[in-house]
Chimera marker file (.cmm) of the C-alpha trace (Angstrom):
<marker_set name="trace">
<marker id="1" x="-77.038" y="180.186" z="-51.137" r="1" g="1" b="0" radius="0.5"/>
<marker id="2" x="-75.219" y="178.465" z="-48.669" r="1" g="1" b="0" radius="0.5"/>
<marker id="3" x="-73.159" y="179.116" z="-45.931" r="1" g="1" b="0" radius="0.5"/>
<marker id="4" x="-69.682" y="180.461" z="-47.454" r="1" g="1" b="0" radius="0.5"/>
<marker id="5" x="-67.248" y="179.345" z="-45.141" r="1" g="1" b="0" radius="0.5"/>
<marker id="6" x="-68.873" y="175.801" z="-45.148" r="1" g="1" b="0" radius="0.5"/>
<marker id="7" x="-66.132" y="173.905" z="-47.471" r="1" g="1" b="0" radius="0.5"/>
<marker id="8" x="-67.301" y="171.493" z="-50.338" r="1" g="1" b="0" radius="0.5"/>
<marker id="9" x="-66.222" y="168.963" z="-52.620" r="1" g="1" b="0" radius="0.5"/>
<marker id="10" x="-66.777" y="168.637" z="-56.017" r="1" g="1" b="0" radius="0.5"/>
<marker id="11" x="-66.969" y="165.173" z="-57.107" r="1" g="1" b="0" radius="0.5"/>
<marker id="12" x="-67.006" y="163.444" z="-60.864" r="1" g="1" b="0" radius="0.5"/>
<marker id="13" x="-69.644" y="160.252" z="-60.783" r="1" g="1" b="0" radius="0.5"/>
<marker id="14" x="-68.198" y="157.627" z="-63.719" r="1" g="1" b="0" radius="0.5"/>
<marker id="15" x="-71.381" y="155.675" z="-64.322" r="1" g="1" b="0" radius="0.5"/>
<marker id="16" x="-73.100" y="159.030" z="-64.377" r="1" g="1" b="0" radius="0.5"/>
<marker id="17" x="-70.499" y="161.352" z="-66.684" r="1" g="1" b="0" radius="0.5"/>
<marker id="18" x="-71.590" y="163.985" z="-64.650" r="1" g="1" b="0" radius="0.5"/>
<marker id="19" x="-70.295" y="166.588" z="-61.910" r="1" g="1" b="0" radius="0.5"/>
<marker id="20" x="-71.892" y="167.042" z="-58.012" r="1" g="1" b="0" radius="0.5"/>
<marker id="21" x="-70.967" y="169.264" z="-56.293" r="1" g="1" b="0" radius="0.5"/>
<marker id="22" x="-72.061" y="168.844" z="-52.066" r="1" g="1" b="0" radius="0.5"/>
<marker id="23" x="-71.039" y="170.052" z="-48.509" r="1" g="1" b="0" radius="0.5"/>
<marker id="24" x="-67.374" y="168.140" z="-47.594" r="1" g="1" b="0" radius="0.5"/>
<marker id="25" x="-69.137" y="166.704" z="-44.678" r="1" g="1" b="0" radius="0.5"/>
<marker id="26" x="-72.215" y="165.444" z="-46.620" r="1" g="1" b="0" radius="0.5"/>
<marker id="27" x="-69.829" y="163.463" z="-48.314" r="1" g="1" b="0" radius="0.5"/>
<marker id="28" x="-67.579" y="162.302" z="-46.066" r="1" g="1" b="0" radius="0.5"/>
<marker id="29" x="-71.236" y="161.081" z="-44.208" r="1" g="1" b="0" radius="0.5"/>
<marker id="30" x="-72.778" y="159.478" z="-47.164" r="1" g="1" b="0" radius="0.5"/>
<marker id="31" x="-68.431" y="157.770" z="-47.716" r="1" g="1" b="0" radius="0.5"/>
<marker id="32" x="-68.492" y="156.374" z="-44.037" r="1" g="1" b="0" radius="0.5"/>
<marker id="33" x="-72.397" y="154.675" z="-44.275" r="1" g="1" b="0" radius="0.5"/>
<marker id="34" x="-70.991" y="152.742" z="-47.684" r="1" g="1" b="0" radius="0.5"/>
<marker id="35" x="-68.166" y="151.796" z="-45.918" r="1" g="1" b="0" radius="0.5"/>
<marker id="36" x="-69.840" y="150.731" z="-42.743" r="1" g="1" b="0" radius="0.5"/>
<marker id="37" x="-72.427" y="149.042" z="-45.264" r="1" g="1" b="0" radius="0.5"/>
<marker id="38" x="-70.134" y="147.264" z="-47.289" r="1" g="1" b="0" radius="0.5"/>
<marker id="39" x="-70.770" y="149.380" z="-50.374" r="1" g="1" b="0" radius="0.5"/>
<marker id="40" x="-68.312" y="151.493" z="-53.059" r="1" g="1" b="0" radius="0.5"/>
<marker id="41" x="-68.790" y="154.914" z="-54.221" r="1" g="1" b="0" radius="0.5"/>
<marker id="42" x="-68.836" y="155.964" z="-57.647" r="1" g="1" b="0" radius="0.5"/>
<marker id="43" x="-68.156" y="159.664" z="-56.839" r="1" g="1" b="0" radius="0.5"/>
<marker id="44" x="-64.416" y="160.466" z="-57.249" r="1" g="1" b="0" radius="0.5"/>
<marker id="45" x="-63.619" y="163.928" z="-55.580" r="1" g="1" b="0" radius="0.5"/>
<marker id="46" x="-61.544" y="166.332" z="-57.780" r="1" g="1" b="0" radius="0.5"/>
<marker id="47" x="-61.914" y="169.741" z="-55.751" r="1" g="1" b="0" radius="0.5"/>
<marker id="48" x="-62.149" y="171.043" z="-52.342" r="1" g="1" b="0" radius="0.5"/>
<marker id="49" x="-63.102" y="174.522" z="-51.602" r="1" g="1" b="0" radius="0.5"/>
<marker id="50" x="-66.329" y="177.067" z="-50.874" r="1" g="1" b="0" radius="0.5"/>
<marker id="51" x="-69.114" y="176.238" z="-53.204" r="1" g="1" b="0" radius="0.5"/>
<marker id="52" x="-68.548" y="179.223" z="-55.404" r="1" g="1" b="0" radius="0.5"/>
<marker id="53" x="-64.874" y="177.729" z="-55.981" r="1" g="1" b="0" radius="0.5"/>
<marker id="54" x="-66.431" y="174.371" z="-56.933" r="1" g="1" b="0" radius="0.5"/>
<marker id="55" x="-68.792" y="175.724" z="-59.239" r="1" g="1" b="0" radius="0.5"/>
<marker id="56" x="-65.922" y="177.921" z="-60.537" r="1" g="1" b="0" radius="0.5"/>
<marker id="57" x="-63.293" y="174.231" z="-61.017" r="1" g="1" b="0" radius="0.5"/>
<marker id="58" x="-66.258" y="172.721" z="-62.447" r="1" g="1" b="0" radius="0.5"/>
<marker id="59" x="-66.842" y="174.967" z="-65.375" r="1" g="1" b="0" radius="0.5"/>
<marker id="60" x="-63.033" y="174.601" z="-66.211" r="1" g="1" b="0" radius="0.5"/>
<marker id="61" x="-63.383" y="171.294" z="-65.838" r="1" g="1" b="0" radius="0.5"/>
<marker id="62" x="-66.029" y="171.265" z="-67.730" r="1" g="1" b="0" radius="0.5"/>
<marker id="63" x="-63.927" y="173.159" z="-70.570" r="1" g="1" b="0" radius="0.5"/>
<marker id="64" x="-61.383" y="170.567" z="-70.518" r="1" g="1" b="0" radius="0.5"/>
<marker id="65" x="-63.678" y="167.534" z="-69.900" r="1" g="1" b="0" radius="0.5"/>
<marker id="66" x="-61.106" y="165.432" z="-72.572" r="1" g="1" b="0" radius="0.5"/>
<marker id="67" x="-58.635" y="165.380" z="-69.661" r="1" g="1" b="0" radius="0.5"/>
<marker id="68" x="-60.770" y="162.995" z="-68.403" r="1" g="1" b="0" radius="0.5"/>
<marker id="69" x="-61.201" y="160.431" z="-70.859" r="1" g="1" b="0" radius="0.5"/>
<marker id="70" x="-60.162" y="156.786" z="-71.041" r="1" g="1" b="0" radius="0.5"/>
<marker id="71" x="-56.574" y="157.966" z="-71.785" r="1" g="1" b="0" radius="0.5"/>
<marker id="72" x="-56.359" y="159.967" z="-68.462" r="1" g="1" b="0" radius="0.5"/>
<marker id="73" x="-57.915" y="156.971" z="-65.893" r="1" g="1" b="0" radius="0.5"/>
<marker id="74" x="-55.749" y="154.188" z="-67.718" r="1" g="1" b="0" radius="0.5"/>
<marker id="75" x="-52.597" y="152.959" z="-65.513" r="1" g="1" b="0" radius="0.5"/>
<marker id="76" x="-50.064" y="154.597" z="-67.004" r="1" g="1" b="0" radius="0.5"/>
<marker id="77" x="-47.071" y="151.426" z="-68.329" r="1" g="1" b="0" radius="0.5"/>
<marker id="78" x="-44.040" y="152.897" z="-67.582" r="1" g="1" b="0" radius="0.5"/>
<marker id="79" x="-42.114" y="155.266" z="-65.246" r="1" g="1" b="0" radius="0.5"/>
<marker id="80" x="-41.586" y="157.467" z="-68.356" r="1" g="1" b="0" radius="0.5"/>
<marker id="81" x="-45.304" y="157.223" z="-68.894" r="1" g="1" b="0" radius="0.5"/>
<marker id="82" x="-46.546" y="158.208" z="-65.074" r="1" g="1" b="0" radius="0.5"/>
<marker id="83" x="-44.190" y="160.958" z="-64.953" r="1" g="1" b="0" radius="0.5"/>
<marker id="84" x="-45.720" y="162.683" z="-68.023" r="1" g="1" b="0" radius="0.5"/>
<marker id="85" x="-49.286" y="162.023" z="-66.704" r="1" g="1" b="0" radius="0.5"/>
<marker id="86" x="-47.848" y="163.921" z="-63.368" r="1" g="1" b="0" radius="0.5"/>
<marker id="87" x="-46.599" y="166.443" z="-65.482" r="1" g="1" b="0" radius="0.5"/>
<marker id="88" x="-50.079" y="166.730" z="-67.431" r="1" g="1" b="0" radius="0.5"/>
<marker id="89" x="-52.130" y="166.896" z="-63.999" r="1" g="1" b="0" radius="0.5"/>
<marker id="90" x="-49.933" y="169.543" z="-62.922" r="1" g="1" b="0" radius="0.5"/>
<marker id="91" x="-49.609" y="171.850" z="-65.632" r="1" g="1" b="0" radius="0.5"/>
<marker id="92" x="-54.052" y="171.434" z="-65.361" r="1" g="1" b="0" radius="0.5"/>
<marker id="93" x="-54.151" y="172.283" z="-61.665" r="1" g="1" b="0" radius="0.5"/>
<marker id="94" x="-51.748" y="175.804" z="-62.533" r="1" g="1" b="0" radius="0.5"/>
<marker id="95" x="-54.325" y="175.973" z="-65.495" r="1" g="1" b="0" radius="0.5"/>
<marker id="96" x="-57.539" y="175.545" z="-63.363" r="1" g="1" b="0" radius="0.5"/>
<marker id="97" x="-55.923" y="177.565" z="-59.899" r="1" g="1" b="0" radius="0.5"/>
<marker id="98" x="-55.384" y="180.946" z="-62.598" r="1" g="1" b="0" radius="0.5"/>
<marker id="99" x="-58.062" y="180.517" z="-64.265" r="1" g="1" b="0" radius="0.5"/>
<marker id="100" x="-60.471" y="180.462" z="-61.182" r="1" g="1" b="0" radius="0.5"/>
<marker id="101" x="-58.501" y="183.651" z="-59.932" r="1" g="1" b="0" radius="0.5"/>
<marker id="102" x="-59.132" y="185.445" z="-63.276" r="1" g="1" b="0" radius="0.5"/>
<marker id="103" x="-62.971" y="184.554" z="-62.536" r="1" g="1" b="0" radius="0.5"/>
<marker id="104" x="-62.506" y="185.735" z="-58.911" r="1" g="1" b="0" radius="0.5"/>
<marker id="105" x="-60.934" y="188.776" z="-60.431" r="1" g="1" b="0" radius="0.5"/>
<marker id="106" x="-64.123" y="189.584" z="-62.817" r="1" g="1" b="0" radius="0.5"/>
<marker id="107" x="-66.624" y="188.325" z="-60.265" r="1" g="1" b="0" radius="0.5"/>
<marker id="108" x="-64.733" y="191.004" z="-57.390" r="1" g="1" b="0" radius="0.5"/>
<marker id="109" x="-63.722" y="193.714" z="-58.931" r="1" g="1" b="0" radius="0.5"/>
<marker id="110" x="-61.197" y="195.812" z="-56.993" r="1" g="1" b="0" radius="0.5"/>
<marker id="111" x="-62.759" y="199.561" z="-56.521" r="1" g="1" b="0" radius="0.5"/>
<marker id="112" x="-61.624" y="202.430" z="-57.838" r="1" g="1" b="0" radius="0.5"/>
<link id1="1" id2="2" r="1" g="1" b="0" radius="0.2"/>
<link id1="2" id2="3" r="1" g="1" b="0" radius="0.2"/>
<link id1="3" id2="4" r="1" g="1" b="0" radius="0.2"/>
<link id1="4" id2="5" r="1" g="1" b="0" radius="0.2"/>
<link id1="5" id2="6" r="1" g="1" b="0" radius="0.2"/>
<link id1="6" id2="7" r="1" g="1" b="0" radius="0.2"/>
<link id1="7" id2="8" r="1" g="1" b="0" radius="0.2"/>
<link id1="8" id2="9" r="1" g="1" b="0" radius="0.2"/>
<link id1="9" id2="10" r="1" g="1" b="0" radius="0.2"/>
<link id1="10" id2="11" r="1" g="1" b="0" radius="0.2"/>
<link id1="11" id2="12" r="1" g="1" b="0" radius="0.2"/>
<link id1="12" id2="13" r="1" g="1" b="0" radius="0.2"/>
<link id1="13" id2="14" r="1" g="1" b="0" radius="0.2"/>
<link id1="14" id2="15" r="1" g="1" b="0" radius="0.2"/>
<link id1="15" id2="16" r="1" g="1" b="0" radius="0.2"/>
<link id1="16" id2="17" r="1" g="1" b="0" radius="0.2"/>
<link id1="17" id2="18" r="1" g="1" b="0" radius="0.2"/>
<link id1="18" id2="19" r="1" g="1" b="0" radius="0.2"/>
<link id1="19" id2="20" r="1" g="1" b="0" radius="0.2"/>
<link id1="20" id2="21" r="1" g="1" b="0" radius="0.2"/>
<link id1="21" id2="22" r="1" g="1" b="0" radius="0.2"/>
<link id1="22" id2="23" r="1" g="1" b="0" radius="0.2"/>
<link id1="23" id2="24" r="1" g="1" b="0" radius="0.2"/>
<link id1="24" id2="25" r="1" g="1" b="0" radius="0.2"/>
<link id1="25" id2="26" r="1" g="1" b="0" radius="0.2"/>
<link id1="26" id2="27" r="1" g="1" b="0" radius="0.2"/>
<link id1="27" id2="28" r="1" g="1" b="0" radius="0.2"/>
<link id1="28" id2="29" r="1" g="1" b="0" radius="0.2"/>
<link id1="29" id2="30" r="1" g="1" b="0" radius="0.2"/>
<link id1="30" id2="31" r="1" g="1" b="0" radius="0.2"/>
<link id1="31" id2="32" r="1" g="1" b="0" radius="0.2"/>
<link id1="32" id2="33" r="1" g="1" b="0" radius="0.2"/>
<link id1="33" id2="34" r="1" g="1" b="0" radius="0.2"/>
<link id1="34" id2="35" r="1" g="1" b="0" radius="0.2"/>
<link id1="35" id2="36" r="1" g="1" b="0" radius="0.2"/>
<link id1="36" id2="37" r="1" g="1" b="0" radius="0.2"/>
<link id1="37" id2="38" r="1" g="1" b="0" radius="0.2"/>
<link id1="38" id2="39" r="1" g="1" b="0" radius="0.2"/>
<link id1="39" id2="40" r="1" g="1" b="0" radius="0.2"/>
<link id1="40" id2="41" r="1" g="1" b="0" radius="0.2"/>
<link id1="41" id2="42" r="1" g="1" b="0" radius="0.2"/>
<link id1="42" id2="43" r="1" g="1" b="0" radius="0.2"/>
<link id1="43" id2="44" r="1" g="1" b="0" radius="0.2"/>
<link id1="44" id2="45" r="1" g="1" b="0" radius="0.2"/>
<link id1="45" id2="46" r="1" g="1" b="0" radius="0.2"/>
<link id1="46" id2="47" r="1" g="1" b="0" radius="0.2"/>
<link id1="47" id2="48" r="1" g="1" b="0" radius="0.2"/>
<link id1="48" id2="49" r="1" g="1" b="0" radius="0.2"/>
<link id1="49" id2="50" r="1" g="1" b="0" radius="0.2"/>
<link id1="50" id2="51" r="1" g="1" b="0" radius="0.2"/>
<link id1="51" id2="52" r="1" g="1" b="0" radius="0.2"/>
<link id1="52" id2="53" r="1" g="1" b="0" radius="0.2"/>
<link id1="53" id2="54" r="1" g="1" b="0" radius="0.2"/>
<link id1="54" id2="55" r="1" g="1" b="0" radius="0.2"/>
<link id1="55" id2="56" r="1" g="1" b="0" radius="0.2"/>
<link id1="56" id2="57" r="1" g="1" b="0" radius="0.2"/>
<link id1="57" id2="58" r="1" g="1" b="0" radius="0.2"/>
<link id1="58" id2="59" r="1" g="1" b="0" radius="0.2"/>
<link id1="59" id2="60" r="1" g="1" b="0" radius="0.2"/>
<link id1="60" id2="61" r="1" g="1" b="0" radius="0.2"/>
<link id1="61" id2="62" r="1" g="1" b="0" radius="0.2"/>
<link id1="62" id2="63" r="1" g="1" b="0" radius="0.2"/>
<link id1="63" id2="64" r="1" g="1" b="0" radius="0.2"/>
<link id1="64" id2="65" r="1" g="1" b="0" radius="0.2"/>
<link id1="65" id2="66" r="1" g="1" b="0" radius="0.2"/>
<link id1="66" id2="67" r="1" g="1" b="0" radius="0.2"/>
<link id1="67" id2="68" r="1" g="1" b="0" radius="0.2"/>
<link id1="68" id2="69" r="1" g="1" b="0" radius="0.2"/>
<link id1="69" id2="70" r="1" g="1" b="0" radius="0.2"/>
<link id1="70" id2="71" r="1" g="1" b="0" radius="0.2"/>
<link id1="71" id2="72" r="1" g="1" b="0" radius="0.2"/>
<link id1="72" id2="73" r="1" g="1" b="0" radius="0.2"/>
<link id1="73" id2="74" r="1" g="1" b="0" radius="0.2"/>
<link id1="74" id2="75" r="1" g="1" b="0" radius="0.2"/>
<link id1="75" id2="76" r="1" g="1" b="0" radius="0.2"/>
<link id1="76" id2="77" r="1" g="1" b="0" radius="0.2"/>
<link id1="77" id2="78" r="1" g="1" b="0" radius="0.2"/>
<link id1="78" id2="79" r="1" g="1" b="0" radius="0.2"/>
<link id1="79" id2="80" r="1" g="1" b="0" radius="0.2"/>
<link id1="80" id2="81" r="1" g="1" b="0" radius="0.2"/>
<link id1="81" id2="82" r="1" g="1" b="0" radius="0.2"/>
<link id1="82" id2="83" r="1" g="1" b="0" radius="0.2"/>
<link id1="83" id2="84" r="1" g="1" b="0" radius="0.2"/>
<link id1="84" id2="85" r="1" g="1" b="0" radius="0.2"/>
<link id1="85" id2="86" r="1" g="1" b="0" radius="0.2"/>
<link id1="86" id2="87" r="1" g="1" b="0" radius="0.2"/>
<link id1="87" id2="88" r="1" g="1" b="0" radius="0.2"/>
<link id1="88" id2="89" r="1" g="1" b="0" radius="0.2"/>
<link id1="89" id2="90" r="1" g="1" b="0" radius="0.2"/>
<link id1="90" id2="91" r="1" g="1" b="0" radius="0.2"/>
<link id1="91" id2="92" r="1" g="1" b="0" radius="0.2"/>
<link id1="92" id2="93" r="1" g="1" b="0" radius="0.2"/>
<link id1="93" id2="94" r="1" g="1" b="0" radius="0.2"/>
<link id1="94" id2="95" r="1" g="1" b="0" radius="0.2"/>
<link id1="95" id2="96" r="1" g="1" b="0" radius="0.2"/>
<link id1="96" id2="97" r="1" g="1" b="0" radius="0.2"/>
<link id1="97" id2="98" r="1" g="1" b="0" radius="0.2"/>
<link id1="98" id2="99" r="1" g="1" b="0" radius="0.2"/>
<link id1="99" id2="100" r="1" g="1" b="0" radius="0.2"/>
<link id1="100" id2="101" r="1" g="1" b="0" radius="0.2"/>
<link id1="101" id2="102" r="1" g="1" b="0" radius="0.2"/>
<link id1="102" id2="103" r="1" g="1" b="0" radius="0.2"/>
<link id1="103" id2="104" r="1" g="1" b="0" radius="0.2"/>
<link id1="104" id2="105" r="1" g="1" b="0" radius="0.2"/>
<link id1="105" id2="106" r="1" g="1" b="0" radius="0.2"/>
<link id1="106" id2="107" r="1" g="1" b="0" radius="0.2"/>
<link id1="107" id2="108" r="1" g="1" b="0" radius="0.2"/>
<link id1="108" id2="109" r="1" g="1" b="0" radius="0.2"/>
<link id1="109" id2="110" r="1" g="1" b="0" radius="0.2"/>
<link id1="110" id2="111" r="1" g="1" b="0" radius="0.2"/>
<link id1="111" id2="112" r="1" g="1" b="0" radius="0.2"/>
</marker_set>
């Protein structure tokens, strides 16, 4: 287990389809050697947090993997159209911040 208080990202690799989940300032280190070296990154990050929090975003992630289909990366077209893709990726973050309390809830269980 690691250190609790260390914050990490988790991060979504396109070419991969897969989740990674790594200290923030592992990846922030391996971010500034591609950019020094001329390189991209194929790691998006999607959460910040303790590593318990990551792993908890990444199984709702995981639940709603759809959301991030070809549909969700296009551009949206219109004004119309990027305010409804706002709208989406808010109502998911108030989806994913309760439903990592409920887990935090069942994982700490208040005494009685």
């Amino acid at each position: 287990m690691t250190n609790s208080t260390e914050m990490h990202s988790l991060l979504w690799s396109y070419t991969q389809g897969c989740f990674h989940i790594e200290p923030l300032r592992t990846m922030l280190e391996k971010n500034l050697r591609s950019f020094l070296r001329g390189y991209g990154t194929d790691f998006a990050p999607l959460f910040f947090g303790s590593d318990d929090d990551c792993r908890a975003a990444r199984r709702v992630l995981a639940e709603h993997k759809e959301c991030l289909s070809d549909p969700m990366t296009a551009a949206p077209e219109s004004v119309t159209e990027a305010k409804a893709v706002g709208d989406l990726c808010d109502a998911f973050m108030a989806d994913l911040m309760k439903r990592m309390a409920k887990h935090q809830q069942h994982a700490n269980p208040a005494p009685q």
